[in-house]
C-alpha positions in Angstrom: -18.9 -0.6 3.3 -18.5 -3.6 0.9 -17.5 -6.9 1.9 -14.4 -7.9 0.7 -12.4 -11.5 0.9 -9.2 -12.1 2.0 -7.1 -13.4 -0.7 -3.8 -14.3 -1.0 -1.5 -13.7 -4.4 1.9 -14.4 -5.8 3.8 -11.8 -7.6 5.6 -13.6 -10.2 6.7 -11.4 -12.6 8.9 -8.1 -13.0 5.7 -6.1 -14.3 4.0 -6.1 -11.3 6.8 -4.8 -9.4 7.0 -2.2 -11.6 3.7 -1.5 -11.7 3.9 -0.2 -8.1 7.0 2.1 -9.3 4.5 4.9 -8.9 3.4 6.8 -5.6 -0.1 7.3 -7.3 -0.3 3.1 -8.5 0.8 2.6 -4.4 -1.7 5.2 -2.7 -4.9 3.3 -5.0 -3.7 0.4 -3.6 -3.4 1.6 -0.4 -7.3 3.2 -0.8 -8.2 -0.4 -1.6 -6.7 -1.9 0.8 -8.0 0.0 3.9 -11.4 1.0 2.7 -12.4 -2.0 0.2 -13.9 -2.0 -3.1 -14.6 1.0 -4.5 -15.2 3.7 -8.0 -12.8 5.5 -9.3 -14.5 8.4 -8.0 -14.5 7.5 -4.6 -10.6 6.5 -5.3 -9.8 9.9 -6.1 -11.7 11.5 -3.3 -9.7 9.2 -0.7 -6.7 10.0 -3.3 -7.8 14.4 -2.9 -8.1 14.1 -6.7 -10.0 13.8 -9.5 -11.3 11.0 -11.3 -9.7 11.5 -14.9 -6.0 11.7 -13.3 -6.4 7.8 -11.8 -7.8 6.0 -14.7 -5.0 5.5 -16.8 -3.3 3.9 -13.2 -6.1 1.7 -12.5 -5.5 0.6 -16.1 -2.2 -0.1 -15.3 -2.9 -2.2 -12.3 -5.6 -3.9 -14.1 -2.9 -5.0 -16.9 -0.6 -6.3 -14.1 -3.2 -8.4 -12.4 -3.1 -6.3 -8.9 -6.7 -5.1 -9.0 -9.8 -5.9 -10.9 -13.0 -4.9 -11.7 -15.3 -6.4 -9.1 -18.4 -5.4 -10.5 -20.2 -2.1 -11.2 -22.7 0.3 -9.0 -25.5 2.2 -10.6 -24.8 5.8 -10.8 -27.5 8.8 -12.2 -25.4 8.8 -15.2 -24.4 5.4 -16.2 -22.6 2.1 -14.1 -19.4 3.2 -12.6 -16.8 -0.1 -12.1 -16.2 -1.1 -8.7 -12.3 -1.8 -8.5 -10.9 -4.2 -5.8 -7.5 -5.8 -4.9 -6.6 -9.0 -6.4 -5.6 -10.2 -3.1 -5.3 -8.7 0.7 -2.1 -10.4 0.8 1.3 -10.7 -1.6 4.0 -13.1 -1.7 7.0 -11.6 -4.5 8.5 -15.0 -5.4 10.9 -14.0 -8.0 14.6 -14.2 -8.9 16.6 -12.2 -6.4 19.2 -12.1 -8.6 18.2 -11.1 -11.7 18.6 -7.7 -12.6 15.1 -7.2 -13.4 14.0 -8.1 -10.2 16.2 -5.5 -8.6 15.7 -2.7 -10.7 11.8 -3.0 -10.1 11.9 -4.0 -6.3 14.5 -0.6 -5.9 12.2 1.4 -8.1 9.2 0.3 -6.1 11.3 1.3 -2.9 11.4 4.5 -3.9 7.9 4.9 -4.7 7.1 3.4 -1.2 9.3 6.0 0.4 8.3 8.9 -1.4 4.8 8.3 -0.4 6.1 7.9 2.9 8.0 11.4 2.8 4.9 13.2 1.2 2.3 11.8 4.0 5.0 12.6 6.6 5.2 15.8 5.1 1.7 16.6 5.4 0.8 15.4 8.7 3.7 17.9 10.1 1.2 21.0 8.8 -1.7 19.5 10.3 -2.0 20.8 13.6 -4.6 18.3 14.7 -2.4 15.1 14.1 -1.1 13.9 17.5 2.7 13.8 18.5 3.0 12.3 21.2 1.3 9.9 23.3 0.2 6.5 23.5 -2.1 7.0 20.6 0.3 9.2 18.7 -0.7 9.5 14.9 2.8 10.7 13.8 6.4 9.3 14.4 9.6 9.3 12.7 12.1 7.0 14.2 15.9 5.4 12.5 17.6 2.5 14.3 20.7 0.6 13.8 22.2 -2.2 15.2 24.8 -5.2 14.5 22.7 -8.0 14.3 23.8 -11.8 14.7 21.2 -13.9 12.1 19.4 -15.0 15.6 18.7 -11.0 15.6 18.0 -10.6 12.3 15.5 -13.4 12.1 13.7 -12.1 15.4 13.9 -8.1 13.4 11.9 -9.6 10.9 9.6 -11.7 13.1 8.5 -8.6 15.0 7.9 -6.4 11.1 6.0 -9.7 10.3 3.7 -9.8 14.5 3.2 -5.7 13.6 1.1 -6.8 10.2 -0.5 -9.1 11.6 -1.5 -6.9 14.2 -2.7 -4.1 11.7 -4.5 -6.7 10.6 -6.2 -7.8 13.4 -6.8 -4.4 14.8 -8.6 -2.7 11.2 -11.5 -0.8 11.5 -13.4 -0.1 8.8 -14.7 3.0 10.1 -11.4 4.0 11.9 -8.8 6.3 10.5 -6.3 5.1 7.7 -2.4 5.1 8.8 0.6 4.1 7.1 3.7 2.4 8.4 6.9 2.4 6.2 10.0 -0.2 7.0 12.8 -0.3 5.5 15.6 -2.9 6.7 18.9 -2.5 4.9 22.4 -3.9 5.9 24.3 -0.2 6.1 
């Protein structure tokens, strides 16, 4: 595996958000983010794809500052780019209000949750994927509660303790697994 830093970025403009508008844009940075630096040919055999139907999103990604090229590995045919996250972790520090803002952040939303629904979707036909358990690999769960802003605050204290805990607990030889939250007022 190669050794990767841990960075932290702002995302400061609308472009970026919308640059993660797409499942495909999400699940590369995804690849990159569990298993490092890599080609675009190891991308799209983490992906189950091929290498000519990611380029154009790597390009994309590159354009929006999210990933770069890190460097390049010597193949039999020529140097293939080694792609890497601009940072391990984001801040979005934009204008809630602007329209902009909302039309990308609800557009990446839906990317995020279609991603979720498709890798849901696929671990349901795969009979070795555990359901139940202690070290379950599959769960599907919906709460809802009235919260005061004491309970809100400690709701989004526990999302934040859970990625740090992902975190602290990556292998880089372990599986790859994918939590989706979504916290709404309803």
């Amino acid at each position: 595996m190669r050794s990767r830093q841990r960075r932290t970025r702002t995302i400061e403009r609308v472009d970026q958000l919308q640059a993660m508008a797409s499942p495909v844009r999400h699940r590369i940075v995804a690849a990159l983010e569990t298993s490092g630096p890599a080609t675009a040919k190891e991308l799209a055999a983490l992906l189950g794809t091929v290498p000519e139907s990611i380029y154009y999103h790597l390009d994309q990604l590159i354009d929006v500052d999210l990933i770069f090229i890190a460097g390049s590995e010597s193949t039999a045919r020529r140097p293939a780019k080694l792609y890497d996250l601009a940072a391990r972790d984001w801040e979005v520090r934009l204008d809630e209000a602007s329209a902009g803002y909302r039309a990308a952040y609800g557009e990446m939303g839906g990317a995020l949750l279609r991603w979720a629904d498709r890798s849901h979707r696929a671990a349901l036909q795969d009979p070795a994927v555990r359901q139940s358990g202690p070290q379950r690999e599959r769960s599907l769960a919906q709460f809802h509660a009235r919260l005061s802003p004491a309970g809100l605050e400690k709701v989004n204290g526990l999302l934040e303790e859970l990625e740090s805990t992902l975190a602290d607990h990556e292998d880089p030889s372990g599986e790859a697994y994918a939590i989706t939250c979504v916290v709404v007022p309803i």
